[in-house]
GUDODO-608993 format. One record per residue: x, y, z of N, C-alpha, C in turn; residue number from 0. Coordinates in pm, whole numbers, m for minus. Example, Ala and Ser with C-alpha at 12.3 -4.5 7.8 and 13.67 -1.06 7.14 Angstrom:
// GUDODO-608993
n.east/n.north/n.up/ca.east/ca.north/ca.up/c.east/c.north/c.up/num
1319/m569/780/1230/m450/780/1320/m330/780/0 $
1285/m225/708/1367/m106/714/1290/3/787/1 $
// end
This chain:
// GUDODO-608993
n.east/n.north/n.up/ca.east/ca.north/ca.up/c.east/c.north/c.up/num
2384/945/1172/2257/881/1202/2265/815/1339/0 $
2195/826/1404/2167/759/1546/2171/606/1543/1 $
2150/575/1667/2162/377/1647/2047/368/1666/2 $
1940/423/1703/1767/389/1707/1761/381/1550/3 $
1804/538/1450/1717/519/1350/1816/457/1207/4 $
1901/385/1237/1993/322/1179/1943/123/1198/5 $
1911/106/1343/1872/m23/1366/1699/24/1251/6 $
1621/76/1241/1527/113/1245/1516/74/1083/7 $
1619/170/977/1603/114/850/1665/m34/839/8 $
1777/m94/921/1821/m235/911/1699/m316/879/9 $
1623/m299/1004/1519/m394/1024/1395/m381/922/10 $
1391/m262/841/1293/m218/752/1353/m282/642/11 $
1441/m252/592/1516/m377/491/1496/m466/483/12 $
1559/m538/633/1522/m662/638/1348/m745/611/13 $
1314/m670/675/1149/m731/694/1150/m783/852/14 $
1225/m737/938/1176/m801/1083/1173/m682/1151/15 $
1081/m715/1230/1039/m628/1301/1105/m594/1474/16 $
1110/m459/1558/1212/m497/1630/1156/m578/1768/17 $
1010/m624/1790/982/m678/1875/1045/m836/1840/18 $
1093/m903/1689/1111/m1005/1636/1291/m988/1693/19 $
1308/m882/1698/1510/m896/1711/1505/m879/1822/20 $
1376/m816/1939/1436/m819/2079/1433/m974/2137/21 $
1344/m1060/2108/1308/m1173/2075/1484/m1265/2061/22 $
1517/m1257/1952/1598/m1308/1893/1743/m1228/1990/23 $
1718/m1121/2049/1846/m1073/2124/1837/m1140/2300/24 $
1692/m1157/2330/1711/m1247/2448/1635/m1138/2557/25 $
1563/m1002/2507/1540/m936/2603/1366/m896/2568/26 $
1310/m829/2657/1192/m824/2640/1171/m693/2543/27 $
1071/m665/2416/1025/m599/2341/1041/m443/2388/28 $
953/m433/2483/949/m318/2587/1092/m248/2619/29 $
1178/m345/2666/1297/m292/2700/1391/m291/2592/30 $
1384/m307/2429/1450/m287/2379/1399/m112/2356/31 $
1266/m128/2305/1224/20/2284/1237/127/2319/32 $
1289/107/2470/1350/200/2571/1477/243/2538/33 $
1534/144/2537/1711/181/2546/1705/258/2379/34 $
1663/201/2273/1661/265/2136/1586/404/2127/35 $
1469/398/2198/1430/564/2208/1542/622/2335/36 $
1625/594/2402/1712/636/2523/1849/655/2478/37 $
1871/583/2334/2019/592/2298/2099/523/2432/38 $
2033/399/2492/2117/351/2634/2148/279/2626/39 $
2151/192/2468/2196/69/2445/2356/46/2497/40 $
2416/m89/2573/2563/m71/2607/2589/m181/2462/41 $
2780/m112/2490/2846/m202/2390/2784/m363/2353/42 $
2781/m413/2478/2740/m560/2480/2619/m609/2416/43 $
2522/m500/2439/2361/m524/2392/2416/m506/2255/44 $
2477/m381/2242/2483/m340/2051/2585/m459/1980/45 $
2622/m524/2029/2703/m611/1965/2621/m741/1959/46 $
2565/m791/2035/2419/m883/2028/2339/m832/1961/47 $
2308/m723/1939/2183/m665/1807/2244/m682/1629/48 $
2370/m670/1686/2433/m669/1561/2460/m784/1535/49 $
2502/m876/1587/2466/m1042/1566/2381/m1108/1484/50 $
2268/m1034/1572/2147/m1110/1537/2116/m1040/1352/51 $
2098/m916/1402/2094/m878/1221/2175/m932/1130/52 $
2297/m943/1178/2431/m1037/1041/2390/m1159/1036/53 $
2315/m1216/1132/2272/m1372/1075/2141/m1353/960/54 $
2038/m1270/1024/1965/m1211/931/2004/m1216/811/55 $
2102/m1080/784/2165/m1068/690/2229/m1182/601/56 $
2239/m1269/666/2362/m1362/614/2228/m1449/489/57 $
2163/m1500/616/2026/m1626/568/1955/m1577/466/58 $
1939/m1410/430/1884/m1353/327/1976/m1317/195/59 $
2106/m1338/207/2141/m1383/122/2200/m1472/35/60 $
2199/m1584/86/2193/m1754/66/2055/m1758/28/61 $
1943/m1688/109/1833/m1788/103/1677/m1647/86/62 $
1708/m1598/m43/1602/m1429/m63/1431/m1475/m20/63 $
1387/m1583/m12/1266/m1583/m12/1295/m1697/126/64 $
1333/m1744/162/1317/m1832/261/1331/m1956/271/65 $
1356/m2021/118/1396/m2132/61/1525/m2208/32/66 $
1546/m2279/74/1727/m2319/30/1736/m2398/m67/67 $
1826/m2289/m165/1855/m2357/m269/2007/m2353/m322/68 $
1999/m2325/m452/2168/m2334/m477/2201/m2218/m510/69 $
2355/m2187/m527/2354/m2044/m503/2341/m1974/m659/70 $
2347/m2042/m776/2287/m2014/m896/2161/m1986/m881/71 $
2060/m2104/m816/1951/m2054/m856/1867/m1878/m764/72 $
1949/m1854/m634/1945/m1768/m568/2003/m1631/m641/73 $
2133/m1639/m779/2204/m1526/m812/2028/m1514/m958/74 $
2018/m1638/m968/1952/m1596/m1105/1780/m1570/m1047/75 $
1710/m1583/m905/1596/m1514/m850/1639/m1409/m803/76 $
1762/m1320/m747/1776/m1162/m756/1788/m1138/m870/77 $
1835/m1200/m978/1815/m1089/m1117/1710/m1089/m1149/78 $
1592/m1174/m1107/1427/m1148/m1161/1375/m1037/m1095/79 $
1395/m1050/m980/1345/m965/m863/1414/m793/m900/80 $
1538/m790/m943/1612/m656/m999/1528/m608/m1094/81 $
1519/m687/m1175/1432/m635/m1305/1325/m607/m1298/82 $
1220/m685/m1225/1087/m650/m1151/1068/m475/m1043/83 $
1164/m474/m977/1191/m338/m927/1215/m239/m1065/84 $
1306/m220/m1146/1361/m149/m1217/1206/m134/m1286/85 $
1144/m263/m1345/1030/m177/m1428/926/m103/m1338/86 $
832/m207/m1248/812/m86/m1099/815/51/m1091/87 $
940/79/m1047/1040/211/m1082/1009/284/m1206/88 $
1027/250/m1298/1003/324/m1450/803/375/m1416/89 $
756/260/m1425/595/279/m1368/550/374/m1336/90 $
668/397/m1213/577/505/m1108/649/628/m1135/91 $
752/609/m1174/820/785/m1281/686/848/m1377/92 $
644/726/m1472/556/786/m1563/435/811/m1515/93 $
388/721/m1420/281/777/m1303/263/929/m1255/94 $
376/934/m1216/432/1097/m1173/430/1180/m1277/95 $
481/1140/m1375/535/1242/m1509/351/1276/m1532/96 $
273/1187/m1555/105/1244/m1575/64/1289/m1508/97 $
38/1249/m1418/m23/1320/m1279/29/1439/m1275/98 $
181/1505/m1270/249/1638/m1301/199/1714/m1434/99 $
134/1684/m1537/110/1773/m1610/m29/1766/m1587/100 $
m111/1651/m1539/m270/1680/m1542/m271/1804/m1394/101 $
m167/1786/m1325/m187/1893/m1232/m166/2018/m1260/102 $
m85/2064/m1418/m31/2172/m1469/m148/2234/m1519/103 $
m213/2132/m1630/m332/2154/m1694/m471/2228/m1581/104 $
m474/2131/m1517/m577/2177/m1457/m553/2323/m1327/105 $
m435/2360/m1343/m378/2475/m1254/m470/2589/m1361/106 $
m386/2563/m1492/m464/2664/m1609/m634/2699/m1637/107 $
m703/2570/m1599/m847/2593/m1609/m870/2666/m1451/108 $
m807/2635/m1357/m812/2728/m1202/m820/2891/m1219/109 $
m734/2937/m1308/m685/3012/m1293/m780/3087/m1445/110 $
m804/2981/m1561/m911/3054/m1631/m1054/3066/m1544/111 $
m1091/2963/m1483/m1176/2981/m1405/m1211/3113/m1306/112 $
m1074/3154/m1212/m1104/3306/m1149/m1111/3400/m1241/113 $
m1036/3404/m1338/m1084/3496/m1426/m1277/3547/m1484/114 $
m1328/3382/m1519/m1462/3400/m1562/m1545/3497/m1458/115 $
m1488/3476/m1313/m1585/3539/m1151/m1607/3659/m1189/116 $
m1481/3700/m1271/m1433/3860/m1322/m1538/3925/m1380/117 $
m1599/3842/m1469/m1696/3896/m1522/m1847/3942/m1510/118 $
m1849/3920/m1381/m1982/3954/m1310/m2046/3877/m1222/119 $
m2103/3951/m1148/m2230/3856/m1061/m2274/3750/m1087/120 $
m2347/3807/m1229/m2449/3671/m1265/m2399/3595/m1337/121 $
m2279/3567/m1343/m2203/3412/m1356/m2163/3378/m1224/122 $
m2121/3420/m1129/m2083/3395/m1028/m2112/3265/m967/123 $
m2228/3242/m966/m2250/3070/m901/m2217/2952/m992/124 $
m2202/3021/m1134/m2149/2917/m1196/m1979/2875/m1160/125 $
m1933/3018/m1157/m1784/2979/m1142/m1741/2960/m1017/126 $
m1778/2989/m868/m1785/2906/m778/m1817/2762/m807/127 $
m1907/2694/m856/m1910/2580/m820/m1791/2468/m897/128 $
m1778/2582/m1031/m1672/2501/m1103/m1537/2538/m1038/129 $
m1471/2628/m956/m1380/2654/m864/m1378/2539/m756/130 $
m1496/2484/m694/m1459/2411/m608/m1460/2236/m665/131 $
m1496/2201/m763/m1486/2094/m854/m1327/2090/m877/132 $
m1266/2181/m959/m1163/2222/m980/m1057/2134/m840/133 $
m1103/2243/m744/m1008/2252/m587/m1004/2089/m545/134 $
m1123/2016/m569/m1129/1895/m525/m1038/1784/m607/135 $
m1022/1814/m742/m956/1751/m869/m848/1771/m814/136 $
m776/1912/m794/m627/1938/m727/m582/1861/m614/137 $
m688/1862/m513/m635/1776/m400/m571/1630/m462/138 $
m663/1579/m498/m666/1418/m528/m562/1400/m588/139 $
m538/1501/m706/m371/1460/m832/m232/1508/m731/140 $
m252/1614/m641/m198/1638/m561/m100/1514/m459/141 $
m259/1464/m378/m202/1359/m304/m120/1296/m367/142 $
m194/1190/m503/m126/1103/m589/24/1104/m641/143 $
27/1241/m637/176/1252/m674/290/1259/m576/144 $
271/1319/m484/303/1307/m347/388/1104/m285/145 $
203/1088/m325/226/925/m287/330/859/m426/146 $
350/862/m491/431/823/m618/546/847/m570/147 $
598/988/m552/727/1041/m531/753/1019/m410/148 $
713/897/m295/744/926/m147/728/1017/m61/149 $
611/1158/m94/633/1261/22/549/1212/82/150 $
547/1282/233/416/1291/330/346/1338/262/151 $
211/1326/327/76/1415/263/23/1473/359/152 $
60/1430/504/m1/1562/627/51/1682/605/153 $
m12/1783/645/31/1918/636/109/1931/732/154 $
114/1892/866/211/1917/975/319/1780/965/155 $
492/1925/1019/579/1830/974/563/1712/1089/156 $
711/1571/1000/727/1460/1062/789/1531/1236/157 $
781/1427/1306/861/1446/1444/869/1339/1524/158 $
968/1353/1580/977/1193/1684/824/1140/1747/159 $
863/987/1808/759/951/1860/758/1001/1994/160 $
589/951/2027/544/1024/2164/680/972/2263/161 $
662/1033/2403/742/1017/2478/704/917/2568/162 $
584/882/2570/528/769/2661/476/665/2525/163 $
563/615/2436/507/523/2352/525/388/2422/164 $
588/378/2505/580/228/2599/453/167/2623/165 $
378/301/2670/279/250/2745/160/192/2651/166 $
212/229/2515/130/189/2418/145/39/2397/167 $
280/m63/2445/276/m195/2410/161/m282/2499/168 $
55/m378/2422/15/m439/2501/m105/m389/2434/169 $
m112/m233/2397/m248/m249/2335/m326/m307/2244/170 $
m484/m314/2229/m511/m394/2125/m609/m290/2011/171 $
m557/m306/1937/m621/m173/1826/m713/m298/1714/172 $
m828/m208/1660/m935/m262/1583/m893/m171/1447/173 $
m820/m244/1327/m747/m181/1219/m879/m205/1132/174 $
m972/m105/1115/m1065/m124/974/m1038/m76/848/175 $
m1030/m138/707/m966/m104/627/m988/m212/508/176 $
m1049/m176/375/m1056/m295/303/m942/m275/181/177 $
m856/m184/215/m703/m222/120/m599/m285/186/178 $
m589/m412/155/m477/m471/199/m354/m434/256/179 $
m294/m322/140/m173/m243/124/m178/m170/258/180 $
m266/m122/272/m254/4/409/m250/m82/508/181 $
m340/m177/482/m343/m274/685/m201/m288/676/182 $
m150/m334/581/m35/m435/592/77/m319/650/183 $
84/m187/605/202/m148/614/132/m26/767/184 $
43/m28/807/m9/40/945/22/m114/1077/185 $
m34/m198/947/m2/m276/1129/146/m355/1136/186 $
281/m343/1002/382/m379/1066/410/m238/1177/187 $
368/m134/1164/428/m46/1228/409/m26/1432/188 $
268/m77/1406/193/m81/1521/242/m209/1637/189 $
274/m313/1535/344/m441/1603/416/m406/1639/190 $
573/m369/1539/658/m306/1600/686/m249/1686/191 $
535/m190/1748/588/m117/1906/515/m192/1987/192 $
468/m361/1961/396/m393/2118/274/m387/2110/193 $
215/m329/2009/86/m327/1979/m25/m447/1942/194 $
m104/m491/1985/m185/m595/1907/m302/m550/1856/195 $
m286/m616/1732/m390/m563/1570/m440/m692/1518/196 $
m607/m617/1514/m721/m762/1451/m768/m638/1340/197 $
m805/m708/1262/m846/m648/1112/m955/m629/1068/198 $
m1020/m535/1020/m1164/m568/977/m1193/m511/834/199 $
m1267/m592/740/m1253/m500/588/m1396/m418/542/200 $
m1421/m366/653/m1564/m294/617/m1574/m249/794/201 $
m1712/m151/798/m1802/m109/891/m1846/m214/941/202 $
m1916/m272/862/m2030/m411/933/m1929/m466/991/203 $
m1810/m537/984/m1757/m633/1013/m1655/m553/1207/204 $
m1642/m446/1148/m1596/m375/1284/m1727/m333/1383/205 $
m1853/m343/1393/m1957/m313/1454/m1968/m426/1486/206 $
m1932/m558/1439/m1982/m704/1478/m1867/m701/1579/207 $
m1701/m730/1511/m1614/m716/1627/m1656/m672/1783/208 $
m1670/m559/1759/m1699/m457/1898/m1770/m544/1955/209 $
m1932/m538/1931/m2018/m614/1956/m1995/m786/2020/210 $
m1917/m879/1980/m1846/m983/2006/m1772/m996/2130/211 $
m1679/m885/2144/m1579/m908/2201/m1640/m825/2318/212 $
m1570/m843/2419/m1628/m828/2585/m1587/m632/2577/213 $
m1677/m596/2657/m1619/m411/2652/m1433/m395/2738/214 $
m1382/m330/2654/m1272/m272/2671/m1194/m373/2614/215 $
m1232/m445/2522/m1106/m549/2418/m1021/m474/2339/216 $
m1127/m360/2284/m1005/m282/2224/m952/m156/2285/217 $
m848/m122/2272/m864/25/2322/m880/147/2196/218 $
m831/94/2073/m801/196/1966/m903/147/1847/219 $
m967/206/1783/m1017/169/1646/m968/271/1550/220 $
m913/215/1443/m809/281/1317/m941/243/1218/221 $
m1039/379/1202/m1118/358/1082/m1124/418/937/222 $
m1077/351/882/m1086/414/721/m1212/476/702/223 $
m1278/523/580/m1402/606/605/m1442/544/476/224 $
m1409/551/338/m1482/481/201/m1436/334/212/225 $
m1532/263/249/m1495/100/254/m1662/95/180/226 $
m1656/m46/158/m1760/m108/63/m1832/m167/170/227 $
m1980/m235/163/m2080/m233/258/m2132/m167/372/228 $
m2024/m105/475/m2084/17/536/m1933/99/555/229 $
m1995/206/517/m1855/332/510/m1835/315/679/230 $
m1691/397/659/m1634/436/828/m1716/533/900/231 $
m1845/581/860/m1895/729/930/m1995/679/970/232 $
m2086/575/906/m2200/459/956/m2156/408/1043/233 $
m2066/332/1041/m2022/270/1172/m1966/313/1272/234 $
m1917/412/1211/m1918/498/1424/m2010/507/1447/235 $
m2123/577/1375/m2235/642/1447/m2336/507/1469/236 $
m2300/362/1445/m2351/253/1547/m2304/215/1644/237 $
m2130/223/1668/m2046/214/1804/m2134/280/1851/238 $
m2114/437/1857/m2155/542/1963/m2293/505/1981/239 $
m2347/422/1942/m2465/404/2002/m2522/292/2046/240 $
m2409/221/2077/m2423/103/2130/m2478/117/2311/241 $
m2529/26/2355/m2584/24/2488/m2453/49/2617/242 $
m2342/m7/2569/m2305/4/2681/m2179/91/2663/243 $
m2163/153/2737/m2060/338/2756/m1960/244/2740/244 $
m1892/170/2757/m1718/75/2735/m1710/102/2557/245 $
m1800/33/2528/m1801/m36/2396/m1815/115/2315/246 $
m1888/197/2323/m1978/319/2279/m1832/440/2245/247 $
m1771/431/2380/m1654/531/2398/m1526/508/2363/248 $
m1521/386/2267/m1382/382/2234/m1355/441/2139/249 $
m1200/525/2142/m1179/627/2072/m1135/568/1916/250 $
m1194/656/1804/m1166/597/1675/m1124/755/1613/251 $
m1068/640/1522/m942/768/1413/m971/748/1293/252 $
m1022/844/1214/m1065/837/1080/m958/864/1039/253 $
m922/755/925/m816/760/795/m924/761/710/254 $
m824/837/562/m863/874/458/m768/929/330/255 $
m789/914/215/m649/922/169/m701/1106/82/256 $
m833/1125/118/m967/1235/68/m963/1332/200/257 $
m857/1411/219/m872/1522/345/m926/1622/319/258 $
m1054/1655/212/m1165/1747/186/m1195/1804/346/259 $
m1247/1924/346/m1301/2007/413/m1450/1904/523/260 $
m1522/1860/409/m1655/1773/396/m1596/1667/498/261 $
m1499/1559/466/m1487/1475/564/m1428/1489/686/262 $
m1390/1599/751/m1322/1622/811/m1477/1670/879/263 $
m1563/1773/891/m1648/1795/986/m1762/1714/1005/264 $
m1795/1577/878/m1864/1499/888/m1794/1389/985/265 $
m1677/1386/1007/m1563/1255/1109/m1650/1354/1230/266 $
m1622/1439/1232/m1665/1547/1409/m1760/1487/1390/267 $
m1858/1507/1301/m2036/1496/1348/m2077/1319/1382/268 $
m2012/1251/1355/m2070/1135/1350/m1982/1068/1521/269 $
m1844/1163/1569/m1801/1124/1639/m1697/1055/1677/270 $
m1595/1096/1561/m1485/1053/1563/m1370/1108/1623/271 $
m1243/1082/1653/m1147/1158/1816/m1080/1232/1678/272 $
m1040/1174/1577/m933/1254/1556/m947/1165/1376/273 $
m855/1254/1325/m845/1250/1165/m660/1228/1117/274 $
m672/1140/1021/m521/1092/956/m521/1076/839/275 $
m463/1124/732/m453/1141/593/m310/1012/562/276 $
m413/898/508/m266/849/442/m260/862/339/277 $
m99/795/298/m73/729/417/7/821/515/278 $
12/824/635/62/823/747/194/798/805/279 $
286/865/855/408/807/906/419/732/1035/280 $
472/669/1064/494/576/1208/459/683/1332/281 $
572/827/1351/559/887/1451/438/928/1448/282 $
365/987/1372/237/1066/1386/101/963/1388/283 $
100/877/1334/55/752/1379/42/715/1514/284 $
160/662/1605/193/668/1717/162/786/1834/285 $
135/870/1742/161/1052/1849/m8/1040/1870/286 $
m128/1026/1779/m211/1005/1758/m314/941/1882/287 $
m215/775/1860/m260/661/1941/m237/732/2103/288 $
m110/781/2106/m69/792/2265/m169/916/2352/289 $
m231/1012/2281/m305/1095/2306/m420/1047/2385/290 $
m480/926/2340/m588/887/2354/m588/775/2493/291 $
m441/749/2574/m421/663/2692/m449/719/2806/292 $
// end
């Protein structure tokens, strides 16, 4: 394993992020990101990185939540926390284990289904429409299981990050999104490289943003598309029509966890740069953002 993607799970473990350890190593964010995408780190730097993580390391285990206490009561809050994972764990096995046979089941009505086409014309629009009911059911148990078992869900494989991701620190991205879970785990990733992220949990509330803030505050908008009070496809199509070309033209990225056919040419029509199925990995995330500088 490399020392980029070795520091990379340390710090994912840990919970710090590496703009927080370049910080804590004495050098600027930017220039750690370099030498770690450059493999140029010297002995001296890697022995100061490694410092800083063993104190890390050390304080998290004396002290698991941030609190100092005694070292009983610290052995007997990891055995809560063990057990809390372990059932978790069991959870999302049996999560999987259903989702795997409702996907079996419904393979069988697919497949009784082409058969019915068999039988003529004039059923034909019936069993098209129940074919694509069907196709849409598959996607969804599909994803779900996917997301249970840890796979990606993009169709194109993972790959390193862009090659000019530097130039991405400093930016300021507009994260719309009313699940907690996703902001939380899109914008440690985005920090992590230098990025600055304001939040919004709906359409309305990202059309007000824009609107607020002076043209060119943001450069990126990360829009989910099913949010509650105004979907992600309403509210582009009020950006893009805002008065002034700054505000109007900033590039937005439809997320969606629903990569149907339907949302994908309705994101084009309303005016969106580009499309992301989460969740999403860091590089393609990143590969995404850098396109658009």
């Amino acid at each position: 394993m490399k020392t980029a993607e070795t520091i990379n799970v340390v710090c994912a473990e840990l919970g710090i992020t590496k703009a927080d350890l370049a910080k804590q190593m004495g050098i600027h964010p930017s220039s750690l990101y370099r030498k770690l995408a450059r493999e140029s780190m010297t002995l001296e730097e890697l022995q100061n990185c490694l410092d800083v993580l063993g104190v890390t390391i050390e304080f998290n285990l004396q002290y698991p939540d941030g609190k100092v206490r005694s070292s009983q009561a610290n052995h007997e809050m990891l055995l809560e926390r063990m057990d809390l994972l372990e059932k978790e764990l069991e959870a999302a096995r049996k999560a999987a284990e259903f989702h795997k046979k409702s996907l079996r089941d419904l393979r069988t009505e697919l497949s009784s289904a082409v058969g019915y086409t068999e039988l003529g014309m004039r059923h034909g629009y019936k069993a098209e429409e129940y074919l694509e009911k069907i196709r849409l059911v598959l996607t969804n148990v599909e994803l779900t299981i996917a997301y249970a078992l840890g796979e990606p869900l993009n169709d194109e494989p993972d790959s390193e990050e862009p090659e000019n991701i530097e130039a991405l620190a400093g930016k300021r991205v507009l994260l719309v999104d009313d699940n907690e879970l996703n902001c939380e785990i899109m914008k440690e990733v985005l920090v992590d490289h230098g990025l600055l992220v304001e939040n919004a949990g709906n359409g309305s509330e990202a059309v007000a943003a824009v609107k607020a803030n002076e043209p060119g505050y943001y450069q990126f908008i990360l829009m989910d598309i099913e949010m509650p009070v105004m979907d992600g496809f309403e509210a582009t199509m009020k950006i893009r029509k805002l008065p002034n070309r700054i505000r109007a033209n900033i590039p937005i990225i439809a997320l969606t966890a629903n990569p149907v056919p339907e949302n994908r040419e309705r994101a084009v029509a309303v005016g969106m740069d580009d499309f992301l199925v989460k969740p999403t990995n860091s590089a393609r995330l990143l590969r995404t953002l850098a396109k658009f500088q």
